[in-house]
N, C-alpha and C positions, 0 to 999 in steps of 0.2 A: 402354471402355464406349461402345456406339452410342448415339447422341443421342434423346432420349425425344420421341414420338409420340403425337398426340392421335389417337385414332378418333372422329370427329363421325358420328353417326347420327341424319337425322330426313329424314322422307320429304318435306317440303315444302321444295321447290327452291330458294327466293330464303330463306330464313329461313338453310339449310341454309350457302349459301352465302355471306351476309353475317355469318355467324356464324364462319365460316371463316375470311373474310378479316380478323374483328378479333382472332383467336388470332393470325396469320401475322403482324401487323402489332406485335403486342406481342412476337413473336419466336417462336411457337411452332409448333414442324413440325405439320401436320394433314393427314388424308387423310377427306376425305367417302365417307360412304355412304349409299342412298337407302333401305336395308333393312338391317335385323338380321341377318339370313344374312350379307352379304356380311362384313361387320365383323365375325361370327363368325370369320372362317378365317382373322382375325391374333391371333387371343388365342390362345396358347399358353403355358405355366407361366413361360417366360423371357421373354416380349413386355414391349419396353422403352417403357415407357410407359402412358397409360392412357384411360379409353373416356367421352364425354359421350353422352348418349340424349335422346330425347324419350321420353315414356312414352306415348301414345297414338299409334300406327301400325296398319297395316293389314300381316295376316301378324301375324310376331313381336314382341309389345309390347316396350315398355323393363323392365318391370317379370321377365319372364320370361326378356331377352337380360340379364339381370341375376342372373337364377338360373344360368343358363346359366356365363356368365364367372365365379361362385362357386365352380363346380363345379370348373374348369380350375386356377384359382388364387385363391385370398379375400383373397389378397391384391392383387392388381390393383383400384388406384380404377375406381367408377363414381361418375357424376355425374349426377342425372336432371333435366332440362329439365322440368320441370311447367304447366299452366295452372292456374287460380284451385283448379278443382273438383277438381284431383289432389293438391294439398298433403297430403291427412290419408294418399292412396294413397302419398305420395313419405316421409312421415311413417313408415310400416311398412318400407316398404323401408330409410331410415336403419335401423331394428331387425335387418333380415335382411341388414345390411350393404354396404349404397350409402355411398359417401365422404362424398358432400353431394348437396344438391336446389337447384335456381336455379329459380326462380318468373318466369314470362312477366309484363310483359316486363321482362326483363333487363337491367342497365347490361352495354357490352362489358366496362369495363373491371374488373368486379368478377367477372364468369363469369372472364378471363382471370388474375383474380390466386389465384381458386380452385383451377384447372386448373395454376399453376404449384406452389402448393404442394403437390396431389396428384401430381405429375412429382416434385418432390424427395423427396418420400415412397415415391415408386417406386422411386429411384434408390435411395435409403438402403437399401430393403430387399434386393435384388440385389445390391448392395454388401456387404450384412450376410451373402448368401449364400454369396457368393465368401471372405470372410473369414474363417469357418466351417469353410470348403473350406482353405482356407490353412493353419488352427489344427488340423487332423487333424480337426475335428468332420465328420458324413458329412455329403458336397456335394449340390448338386440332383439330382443323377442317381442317386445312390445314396438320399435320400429318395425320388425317386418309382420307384423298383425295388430296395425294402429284401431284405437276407437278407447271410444269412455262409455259407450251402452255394455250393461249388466252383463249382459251376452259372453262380448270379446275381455273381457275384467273376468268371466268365469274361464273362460279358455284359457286364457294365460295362465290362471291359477292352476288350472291342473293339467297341464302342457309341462310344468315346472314341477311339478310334483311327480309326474311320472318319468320325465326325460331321461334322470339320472340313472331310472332302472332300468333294466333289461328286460321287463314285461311288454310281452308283444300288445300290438294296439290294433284299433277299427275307427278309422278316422268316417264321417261320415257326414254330407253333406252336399246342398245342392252341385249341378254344376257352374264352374265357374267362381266358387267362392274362394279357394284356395287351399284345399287340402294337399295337396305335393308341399307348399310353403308351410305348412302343420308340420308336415312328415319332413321337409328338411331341419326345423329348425328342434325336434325333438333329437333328430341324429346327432345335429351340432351340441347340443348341451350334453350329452349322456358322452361317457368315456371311449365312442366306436365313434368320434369325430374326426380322428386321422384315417380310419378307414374307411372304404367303400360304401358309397349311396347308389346300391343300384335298382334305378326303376325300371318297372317291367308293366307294359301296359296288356293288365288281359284279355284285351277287346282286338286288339291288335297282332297278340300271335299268330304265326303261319302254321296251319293248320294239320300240314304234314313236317313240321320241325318242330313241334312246340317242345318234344319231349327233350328232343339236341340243345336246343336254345336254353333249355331251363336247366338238364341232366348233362350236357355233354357226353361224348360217345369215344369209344376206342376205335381202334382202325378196324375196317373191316365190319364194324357196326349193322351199317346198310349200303345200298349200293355207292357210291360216290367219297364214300367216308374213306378217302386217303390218309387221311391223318389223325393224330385222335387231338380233340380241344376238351378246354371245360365248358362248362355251362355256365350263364348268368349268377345262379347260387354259389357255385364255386369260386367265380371269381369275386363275390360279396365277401367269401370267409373275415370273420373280426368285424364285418361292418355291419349296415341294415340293407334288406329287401323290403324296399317297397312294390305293394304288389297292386298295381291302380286298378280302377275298377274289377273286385275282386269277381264280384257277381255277374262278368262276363265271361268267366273262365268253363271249359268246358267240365259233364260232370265227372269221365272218369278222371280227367285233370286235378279236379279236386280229392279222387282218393288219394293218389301221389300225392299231392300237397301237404293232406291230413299226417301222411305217414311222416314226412320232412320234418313236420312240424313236434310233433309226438316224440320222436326216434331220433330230432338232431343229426340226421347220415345221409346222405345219395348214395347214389348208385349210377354209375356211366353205362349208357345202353352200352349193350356188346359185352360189360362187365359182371364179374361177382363181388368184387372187393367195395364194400362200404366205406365212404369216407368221412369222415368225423366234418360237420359243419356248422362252427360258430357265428351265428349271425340272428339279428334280431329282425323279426316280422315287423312289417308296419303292413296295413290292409285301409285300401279307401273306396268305399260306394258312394253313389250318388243316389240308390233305391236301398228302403229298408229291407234287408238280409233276411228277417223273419219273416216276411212279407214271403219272399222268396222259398222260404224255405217251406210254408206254408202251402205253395204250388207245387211244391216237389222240386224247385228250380238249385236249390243250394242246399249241399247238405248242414243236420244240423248239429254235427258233431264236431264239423269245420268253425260252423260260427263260434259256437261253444269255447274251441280252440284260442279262434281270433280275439273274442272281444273280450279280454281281461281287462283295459279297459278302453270305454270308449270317448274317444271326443267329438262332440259335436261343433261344427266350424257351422254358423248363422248367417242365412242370405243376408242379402243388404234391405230388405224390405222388412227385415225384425232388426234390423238397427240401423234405420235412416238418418239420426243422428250423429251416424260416423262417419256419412259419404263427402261431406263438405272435405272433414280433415281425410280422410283417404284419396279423396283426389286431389289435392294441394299435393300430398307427398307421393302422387303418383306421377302427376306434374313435372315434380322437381325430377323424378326419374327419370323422363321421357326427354325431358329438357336436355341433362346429362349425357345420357344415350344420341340423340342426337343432332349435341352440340346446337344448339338452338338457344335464346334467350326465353325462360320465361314468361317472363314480362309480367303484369298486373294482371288480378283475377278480380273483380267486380261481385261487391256481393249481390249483385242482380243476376253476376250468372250463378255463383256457388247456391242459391237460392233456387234458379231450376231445377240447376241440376241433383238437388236432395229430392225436389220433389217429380221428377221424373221414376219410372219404374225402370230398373234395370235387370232383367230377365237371366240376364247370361253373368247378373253377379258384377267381382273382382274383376272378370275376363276383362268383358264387356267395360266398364269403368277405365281400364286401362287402356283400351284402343280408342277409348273418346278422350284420354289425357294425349295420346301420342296425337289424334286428329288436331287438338287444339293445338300443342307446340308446331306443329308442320303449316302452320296455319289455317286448318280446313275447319269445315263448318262442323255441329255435333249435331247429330241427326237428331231432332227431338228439341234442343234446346236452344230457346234465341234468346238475344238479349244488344237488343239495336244500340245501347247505350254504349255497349265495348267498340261497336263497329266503327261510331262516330269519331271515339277518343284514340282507337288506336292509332298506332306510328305509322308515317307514311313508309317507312321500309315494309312496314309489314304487310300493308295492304296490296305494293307495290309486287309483294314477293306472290301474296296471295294470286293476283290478277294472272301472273307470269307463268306461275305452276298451271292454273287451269287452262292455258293457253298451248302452251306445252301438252298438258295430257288428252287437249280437244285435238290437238294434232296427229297424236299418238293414237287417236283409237279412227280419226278419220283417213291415216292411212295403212290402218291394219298392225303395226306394230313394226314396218318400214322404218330403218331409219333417217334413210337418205332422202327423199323427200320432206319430212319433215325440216332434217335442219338446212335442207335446200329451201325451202318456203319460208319459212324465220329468220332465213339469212344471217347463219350462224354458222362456226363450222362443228362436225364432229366430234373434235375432243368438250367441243364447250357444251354440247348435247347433252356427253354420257356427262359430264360434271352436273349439269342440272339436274337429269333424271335421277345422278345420287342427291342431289341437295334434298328434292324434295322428295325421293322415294317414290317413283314412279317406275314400273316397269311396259315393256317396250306397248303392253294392252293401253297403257293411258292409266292402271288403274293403282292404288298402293300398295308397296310389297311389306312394308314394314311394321305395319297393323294388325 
């Protein structure tokens, strides 16, 4: 087991820093960050360790890089650094599942005796994983890419086979089935799991930055380059680049790449000096690459490069047999997230819904598990027999939401009318609209 890892996150320098040096001094490994992104792209499902925040920053709050890391694993502590006026904020957050809260200003040595018991508590539960894993129960890897068709039984197998190495991959698959969750959980087993997961979506680069964002630049670069940063790759060193949808990248983009990829080095616009870069490729399409390359669209010495080996991640319509158990534990997910009961699932619905087509995959799947815990209906799938039997809460909550978001979109996204007309007040509004994830349109934000 690798040694457990504080993530410190707070934008102010010397707080940041002396806060640091009294974890290291009580014996605890720490790696500062001056932003939420950055500390983002070491929380992975298997990251050995756990994360302390401030909750008021600039960019990404504590409160949201805390929904954020829920999402990845709920089970990883967070810890949120508060001042006076954020207690009752650090107060909810305990409810939405923060470890604990330290209230400014802090003794060191009582933050550091916190953060030790959340380390043992991490430890325990990765322990309890592997153990699991031991006892024939299914191990991480097979939690987060459940099924029994041939298919997800051959992925896992060689998901496992290659993780350990440092051969770069080409994960490949519709959208929506889960390749990012491929790509995170080969980082997590392979020995670059305390390091850096940084994804870079190539469809999505800025078109006159991409070279910045990717190379980073020294001062003076181009115009506005007052200072000099690194790039994405840089900041990966020791860890993996994943590089999502690779076959949206543009083509000279791709001879830079080739070269990274070949020569292991950048280069910072503005620079000569090559910098040594350890990091392992992961690459994921949703279109075959040769296909592509075949148009002239992708070069093919790139591919060549990529796909040492490949894994194919399987729509759910070549393994409809695994949708029942994939949405049960996607269920359970949605449930957790947000705090919601379950409840009974009917095998007249789990029964649609295999036999429903789901186009957009895992995605897709997952925003009709989050629809059913919020109590809304699933587009496509009825089953009058849940409607009958279910709990008067639930119906009662069902009726209340739609009432509310008919109000919400009849008077434009107003709030004051609304709970003027419902005859409620304003704090009990915004509390509903978070119950059931409604925003001010009427429509769901959390979907």
């Amino acid at each position: 087991m690798k040694p457990p890892t504080v993530l410190l996150v707070d934008d102010e320098e010397e707080i940041r820093h002396s806060t640091a040096q009294s974890l290291e001094l009580a014996g605890i490994a720490v790696h500062e960050f001056s932003n939420a992104e950055s500390a983002l792209t070491y929380v992975t499902p298997g990251f050995h360790g756990m994360l302390i925040t401030d909750i008021r920053m600039p960019g990404m709050d504590g409160m949201t890089l805390l929904a954020k890391v829920r999402d990845i694993d709920s089970d990883l502590p967070v810890i949120l650094v508060t001042g006076h006026g954020d207690v009752q904020l650090a107060v909810r957050a305990m409810r939405e599942g923060a470890y604990d809260f330290i209230e400014k200003p802090f003794a060191a040595q009582h933050l550091a005796d916190v953060a030790k018991r959340a380390l043992d508590r991490r430890m325990l539960v990765l322990e309890n994983r592997l153990l699991r894993a031991a006892a024939g129960h299914p191990d991480d890897i097979e939690s987060r890419l459940p099924g029994r068709s041939a298919a997800m039984i051959e992925l896992r197998y060689r998901l496992r086979a290659v993780g350990g190495t440092d051969a770069d991959l080409l994960i490949v698959g519709d959208t929506g089935v889960g390749k990012e969750v491929v790509a995170r959980a080969v980082h997590d087993i392979s020995s670059r799991a305390n390091r850096p997961f940084v994804a870079i979506n190539c469809a999505a680069l800025p078109g006159n930055l991409i070279e910045s964002e990717l190379f980073g630049h020294e001062i003076g670069a181009f115009p506005g380059a007052l200072r000099a940063r690194y790039g994405k790759f840089e900041h990966a060193r020791g860890g993996t680049v994943l590089l999502d949808e690779i076959g949206s990248m543009p083509p000279d983009l791709q001879a830079r790449l080739l070269r990274v990829i070949q020569d292991r080095v950048i280069v910072r616009l503005g620079s000569n000096e090559q910098i040594p870069l350890d990091v392992r490729f992961i690459a994921t399409s949703k279109v075959k690459l040769e296909d592509e390359v075949t148009q002239g669209r992708f070069r093919a010495d790139l591919l060549y490069r990529l796909n040492v080996v490949t894994l194919n991640v399987p729509p759910l319509s070549y393994r409809r047999e695994d949708v029942p158990i994939l949405f049960l534990q996607l269920l359970r997910e949605a449930a957790g997230r947000h705090r919601r009961d379950m409840g009974e699932v009917s095998p007249r619905l789990l029964a649609e819904i295999a036999r429903r087509e789901w186009p957009g995959n895992v995605r897709e799947l997952r925003n009709a598990a989050d629809r059913y815990v919020l109590g809304l209906d699933i587009e496509g799938v009825t089953d009058s027999a849940d409607d009958v039997t279910a709990k008067l809460s639930d119906r009662v909550a069902r009726f209340e939401r739609s009432v509310i978001a008919s109000a919400l979109q009849a008077h434009g996204g107003s709030l004051k009318p609304v709970y003027e007309e419902l005859g409620i007040s304003r704090k009990t509004l915004y509390e509903k609209m978070q119950r059931y994830a409604l925003g001010r349109d009427g429509e769901t934000t959390e979907v």
